[in-house]
C-alpha positions in Angstrom: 0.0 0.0 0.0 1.4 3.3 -1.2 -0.3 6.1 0.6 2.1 8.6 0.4 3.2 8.1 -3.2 6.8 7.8 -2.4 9.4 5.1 -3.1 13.2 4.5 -2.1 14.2 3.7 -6.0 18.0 2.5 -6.6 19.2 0.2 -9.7 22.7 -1.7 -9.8 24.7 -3.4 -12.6 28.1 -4.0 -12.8 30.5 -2.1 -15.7 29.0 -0.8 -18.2 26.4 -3.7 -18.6 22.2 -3.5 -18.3 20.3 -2.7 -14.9 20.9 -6.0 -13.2 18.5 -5.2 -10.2 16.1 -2.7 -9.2 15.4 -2.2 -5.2 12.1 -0.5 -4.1 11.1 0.5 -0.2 8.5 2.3 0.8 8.3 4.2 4.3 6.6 1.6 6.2 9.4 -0.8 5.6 8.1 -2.8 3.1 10.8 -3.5 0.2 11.0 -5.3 -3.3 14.1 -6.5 -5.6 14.0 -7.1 -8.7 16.5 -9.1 -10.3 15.4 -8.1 -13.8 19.2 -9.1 -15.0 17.8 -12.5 -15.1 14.8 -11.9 -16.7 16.0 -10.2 -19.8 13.4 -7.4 -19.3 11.2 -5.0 -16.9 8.2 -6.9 -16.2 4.9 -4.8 -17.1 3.5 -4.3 -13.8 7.1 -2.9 -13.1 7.2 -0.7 -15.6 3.8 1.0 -15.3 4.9 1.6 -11.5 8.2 3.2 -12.5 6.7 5.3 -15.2 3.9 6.7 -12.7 4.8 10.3 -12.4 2.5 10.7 -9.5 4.7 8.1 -7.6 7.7 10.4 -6.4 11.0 7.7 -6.9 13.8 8.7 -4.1 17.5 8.1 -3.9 21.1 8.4 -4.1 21.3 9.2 -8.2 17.5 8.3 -9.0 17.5 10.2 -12.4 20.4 9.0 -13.4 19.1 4.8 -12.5 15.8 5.8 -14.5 18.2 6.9 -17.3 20.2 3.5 -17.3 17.1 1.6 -17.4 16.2 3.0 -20.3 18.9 2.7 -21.9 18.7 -1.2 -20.7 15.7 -1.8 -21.6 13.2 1.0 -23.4 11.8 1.5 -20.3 10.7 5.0 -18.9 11.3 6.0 -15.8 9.4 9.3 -14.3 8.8 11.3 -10.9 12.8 11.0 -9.6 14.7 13.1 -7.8 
């Protein structure tokens, strides 16, 4: 449950390779990895969450991981700071 349309957002991959993991938290301690290395791609429900510009995406270089995982994977990330 997202009430106050905030996540913790950070991304990791290793070199100059694809997004190998996305990490979400929210600020009643619930948190979510996605190891979307292994999948090959940004699962749908994923990607309509990270390209919600109402949901505000927090954390150290945000913009920049939303930038990466486009250029990954074609998908759009909006709302970081």
């Amino acid at each position: 449950n997202l009430t106050d349309g905030v996540l913790g957002f950070d991304c990791e991959w290793v070199n100059e390779g694809p997004v190998s993991l996305v990490q979400l938290a929210t600020n009643n301690g619930t948190a979510a990895v996605f190891r979307i290395g292994k999948m090959g791609h940004v699962p749908l429900q994923l990607q309509e969450l990270l390209s919600n510009n109402a949901i505000i995406k927090v954390g150290v270089g945000a913009y920049d991981d939303g930038r990466k995982i486009l250029s990954s994977y074609n998908c759009v990330v909006l709302g970081t700071l």
